[in-house]
C-alpha positions as CSV (number, residue, x, y, z in Angstrom):
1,X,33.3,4.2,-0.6
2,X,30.4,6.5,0.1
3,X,27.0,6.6,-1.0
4,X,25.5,9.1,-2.4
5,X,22.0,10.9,-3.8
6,X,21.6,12.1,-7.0
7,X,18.2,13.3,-8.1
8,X,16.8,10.6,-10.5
9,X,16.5,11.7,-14.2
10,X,14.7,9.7,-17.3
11,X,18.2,8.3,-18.2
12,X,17.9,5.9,-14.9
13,X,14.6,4.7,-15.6
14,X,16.0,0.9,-17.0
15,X,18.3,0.6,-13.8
16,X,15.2,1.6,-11.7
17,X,12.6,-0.2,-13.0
18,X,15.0,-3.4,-13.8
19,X,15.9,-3.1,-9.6
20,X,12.0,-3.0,-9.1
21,X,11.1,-6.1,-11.0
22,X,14.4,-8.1,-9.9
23,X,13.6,-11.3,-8.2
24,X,14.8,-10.3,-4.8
25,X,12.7,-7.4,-4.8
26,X,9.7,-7.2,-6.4
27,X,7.5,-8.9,-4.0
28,X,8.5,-6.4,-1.8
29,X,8.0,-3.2,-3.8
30,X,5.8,-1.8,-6.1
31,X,6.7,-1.7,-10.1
32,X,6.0,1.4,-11.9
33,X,6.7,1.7,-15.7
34,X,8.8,4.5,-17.3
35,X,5.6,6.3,-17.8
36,X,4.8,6.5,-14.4
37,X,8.1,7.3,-13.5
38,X,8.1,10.5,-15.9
39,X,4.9,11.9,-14.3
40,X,7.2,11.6,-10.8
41,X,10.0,13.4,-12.4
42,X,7.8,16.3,-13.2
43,X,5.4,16.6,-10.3
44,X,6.2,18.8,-7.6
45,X,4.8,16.8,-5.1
46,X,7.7,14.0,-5.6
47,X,11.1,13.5,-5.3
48,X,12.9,10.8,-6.8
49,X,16.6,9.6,-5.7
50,X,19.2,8.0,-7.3
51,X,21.8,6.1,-4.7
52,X,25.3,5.7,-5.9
53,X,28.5,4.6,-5.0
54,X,31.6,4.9,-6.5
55,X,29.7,6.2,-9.8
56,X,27.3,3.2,-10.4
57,X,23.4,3.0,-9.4
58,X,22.9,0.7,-6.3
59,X,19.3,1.9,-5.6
60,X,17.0,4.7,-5.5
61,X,13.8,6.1,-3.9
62,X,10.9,7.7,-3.9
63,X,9.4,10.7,-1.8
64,X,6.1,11.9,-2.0
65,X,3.4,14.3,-0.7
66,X,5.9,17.2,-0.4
67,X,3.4,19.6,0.2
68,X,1.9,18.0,2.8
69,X,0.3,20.6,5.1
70,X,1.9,18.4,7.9
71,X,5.4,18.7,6.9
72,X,5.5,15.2,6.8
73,X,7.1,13.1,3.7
74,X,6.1,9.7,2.6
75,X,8.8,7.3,2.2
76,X,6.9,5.7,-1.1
77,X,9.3,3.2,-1.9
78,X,13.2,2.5,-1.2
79,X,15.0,-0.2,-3.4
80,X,18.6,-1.4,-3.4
81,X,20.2,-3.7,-5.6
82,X,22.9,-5.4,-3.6
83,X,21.9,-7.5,-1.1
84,X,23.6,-8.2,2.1
């Protein structure tokens, strides 16, 4: 099957911030709340994946400082729900 990104919209926000606060990963990532996530959404200076395979969520990720003078991107976070 292959993975894919989507751009992540408001209707993900349970699947992403349920994978963020999931006992295998939230010691290792940050948890933002739907609020935080919907400033991401509409700032410019984010991007915000959704990775899927065969048409269901298995992660996402976060981009930011876009317009970084650099051209560098920050890999904020990366989270994926199956293990191994």
């Amino acid at each position: 099957m292959m993975l894919t990104f989507q751009p992540l919209s408001e209707a993900d926000l349970d699947f992403v911030t349920h994978t963020e606060r999931h006992s295998d990963n939230r010691r290792f990532v940050g948890q933002w709340n739907h609020d935080q996530y919907r400033k991401a959404l509409t700032d410019s200076n984010y991007q915000c994946f959704l990775f899927v395979v065969g048409g269901a969520p298995v992660g996402h990720c976060i981009l930011f400082d876009l317009h970084n003078p650099d051209n560098a991107v920050l890999l904020k976070r990366i989270v994926i729900q199956a293990k191994g």
